[in-house]
ZAMARGU-4260 file (C-alpha; in steps of 0.2 Angstrom, whole numbers, plus 5000, padded with zeros to 4 digits):
<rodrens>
0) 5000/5000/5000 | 5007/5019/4997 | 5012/5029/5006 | 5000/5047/5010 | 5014/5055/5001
5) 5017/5043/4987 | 4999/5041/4981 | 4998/5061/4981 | 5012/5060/4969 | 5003/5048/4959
10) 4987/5060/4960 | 4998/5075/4956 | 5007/5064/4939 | 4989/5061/4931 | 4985/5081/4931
15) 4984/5091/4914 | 5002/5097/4911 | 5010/5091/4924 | 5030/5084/4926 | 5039/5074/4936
20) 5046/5089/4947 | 5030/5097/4948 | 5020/5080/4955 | 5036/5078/4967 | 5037/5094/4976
25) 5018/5093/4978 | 5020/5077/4986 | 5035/5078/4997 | 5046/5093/5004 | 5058/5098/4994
30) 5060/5114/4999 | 5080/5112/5001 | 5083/5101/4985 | 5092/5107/4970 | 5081/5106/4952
35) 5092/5092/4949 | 5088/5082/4964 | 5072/5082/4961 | 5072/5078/4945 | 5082/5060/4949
40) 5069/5054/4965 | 5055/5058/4954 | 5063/5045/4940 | 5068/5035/4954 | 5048/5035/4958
45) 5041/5032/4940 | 5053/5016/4938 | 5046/5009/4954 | 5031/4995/4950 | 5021/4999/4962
50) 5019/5019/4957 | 5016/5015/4938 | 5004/5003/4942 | 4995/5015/4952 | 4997/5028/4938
55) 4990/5015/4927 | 4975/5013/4940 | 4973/5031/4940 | 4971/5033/4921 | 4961/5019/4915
60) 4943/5027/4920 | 4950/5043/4913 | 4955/5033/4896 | 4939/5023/4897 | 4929/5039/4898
65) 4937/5046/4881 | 4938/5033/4871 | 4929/5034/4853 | 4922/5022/4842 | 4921/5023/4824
70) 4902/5025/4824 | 4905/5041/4833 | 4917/5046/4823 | 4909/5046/4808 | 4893/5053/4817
75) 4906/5067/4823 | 4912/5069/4806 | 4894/5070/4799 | 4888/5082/4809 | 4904/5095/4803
80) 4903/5090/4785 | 4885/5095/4785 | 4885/5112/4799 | 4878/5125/4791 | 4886/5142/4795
85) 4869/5151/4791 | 4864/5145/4809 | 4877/5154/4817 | 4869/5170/4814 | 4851/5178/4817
90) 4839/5188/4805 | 4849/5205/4807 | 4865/5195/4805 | 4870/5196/4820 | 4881/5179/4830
95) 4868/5169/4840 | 4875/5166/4857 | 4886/5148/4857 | 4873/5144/4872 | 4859/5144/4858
100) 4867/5133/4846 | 4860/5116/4849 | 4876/5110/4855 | 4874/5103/4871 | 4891/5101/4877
105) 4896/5122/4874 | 4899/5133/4887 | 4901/5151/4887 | 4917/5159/4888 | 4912/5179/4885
110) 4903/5189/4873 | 4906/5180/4856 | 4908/5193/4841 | 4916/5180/4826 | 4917/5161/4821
115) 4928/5151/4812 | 4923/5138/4803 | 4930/5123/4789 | 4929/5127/4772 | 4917/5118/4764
120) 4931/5108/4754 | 4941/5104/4767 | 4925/5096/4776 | 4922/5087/4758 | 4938/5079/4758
125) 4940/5073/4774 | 4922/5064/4775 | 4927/5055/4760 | 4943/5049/4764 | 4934/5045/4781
130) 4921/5035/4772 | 4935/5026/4759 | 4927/5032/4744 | 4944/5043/4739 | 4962/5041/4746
135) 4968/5058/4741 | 4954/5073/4734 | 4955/5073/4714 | 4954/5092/4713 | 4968/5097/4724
140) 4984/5100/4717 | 5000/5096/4724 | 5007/5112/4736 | 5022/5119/4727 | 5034/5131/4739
145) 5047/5142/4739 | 5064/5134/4740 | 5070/5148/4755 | 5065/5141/4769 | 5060/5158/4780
150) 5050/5160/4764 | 5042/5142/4762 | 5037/5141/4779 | 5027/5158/4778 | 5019/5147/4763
155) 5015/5131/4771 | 5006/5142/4787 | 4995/5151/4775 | 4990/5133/4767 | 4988/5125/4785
160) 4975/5144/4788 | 4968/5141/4772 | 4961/5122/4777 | 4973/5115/4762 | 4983/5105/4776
165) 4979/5096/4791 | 4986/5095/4805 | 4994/5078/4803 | 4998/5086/4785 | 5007/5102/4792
170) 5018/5090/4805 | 5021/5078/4791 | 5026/5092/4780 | 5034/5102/4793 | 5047/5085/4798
175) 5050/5078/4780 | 5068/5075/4776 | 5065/5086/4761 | 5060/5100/4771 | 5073/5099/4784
180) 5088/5098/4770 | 5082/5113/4764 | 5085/5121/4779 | 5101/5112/4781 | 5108/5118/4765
185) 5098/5136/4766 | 5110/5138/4783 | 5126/5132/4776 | 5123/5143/4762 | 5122/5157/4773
190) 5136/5151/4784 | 5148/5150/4769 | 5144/5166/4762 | 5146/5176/4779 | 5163/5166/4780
195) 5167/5173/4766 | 5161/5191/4768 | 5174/5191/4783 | 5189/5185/4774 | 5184/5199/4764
200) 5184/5210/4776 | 5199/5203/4781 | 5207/5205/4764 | 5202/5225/4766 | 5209/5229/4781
205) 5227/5221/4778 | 5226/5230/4759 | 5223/5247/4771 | 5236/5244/4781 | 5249/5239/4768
210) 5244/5256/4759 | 5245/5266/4774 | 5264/5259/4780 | 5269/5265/4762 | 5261/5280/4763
215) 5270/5283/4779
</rodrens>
């Protein structure tokens, strides 16, 4: 059985955003212990059995509780491919309050004054990749970017804004080896040629100085 201060690090380690040293110094006085201290009891914790498994114990109604079927999912999907944004606004086009929306599940956080919602093609595409009638859409055209990086990146954010790339698309996009050698090379580029605008430099200032000791 754990210990009072042991199970509160447990409670503490299944908390949204929480660490390791947070979970220990709520759970045990570490008032005189270094960061790094910390840091190695509370791995010294998360390898013992006995805390995981109660970590585990702690978790699974909170897993349970959020998993999804694929009924739901589709059902989900559904109900975002057919929204209609007309809905969002009354007869003087004013926002109806998110209270009145029919969602049962919103809560309101303030005066809402805007919405955004999925482009219509975006919601398209995914429902029918979701349903397996397409694997990719057969109007969109592969995204071409500009070979500077600073550049491409500015490109790939207004794809991702514009619903032209998901999520998963944007990380895919964002890691590919492609993408990262750009980089690469972009920054050796830039690395060789401010190398070589300080040997000019360089060059410069001895010229001036040869020219001034014959002058003198």
């Amino acid at each position: 059985m754990l210990t009072p201060k042991r199970e509160k690090f447990c409670q503490e380690m299944i908390k949204p955003k929480t660490t390791q040293i947070r979970a220990y110094r709520a759970a045990f006085n570490a008032t005189n212990m270094s960061r790094a201290a910390i840091d190695t009891e509370a791995s010294k914790l998360m390898k013992e059995p006995e805390i995981t498994l109660r970590i585990e114990a702690l978790l699974k109604p909170v897993v349970e509780k959020v998993q999804l079927t694929r009924e739901q999912w589709l059902e989900d999907g559904l109900r975002l491919y057919r929204a209609d944004p007309r809905k969002l606004f009354d007869q003087f086009g004013n926002t109806v309050p998110i209270t009145e929306l029919g969602e049962p599940e919103a809560v309101p956080m303030g005066y809402t004054q805007d919405y955004k919602t999925t482009s219509y093609k975006t919601r398209h595409e995914y429902m029918v990749k979701v349903l397996g009638y397409v694997k990719d859409s057969t109007w969109r055209k592969p995204l071409e970017f500009a070979d500077d990086p600073a550049t491409a990146r500015k490109e790939i954010e207004q794809a991702f804004t514009r619903g032209d790339l998901s999520t998963d698309d944007l990380t895919v996009l964002l890691r590919s080896r492609d993408f990262q050698m750009k980089i690469a090379e972009h920054d050796a580029l830039i690395a060789r040629l401010t190398a070589l605008e300080t040997k000019l430099a360089q060059l410069l200032t001895q010229q001036n100085e040869r020219q001034s000791g014959r002058s003198g």
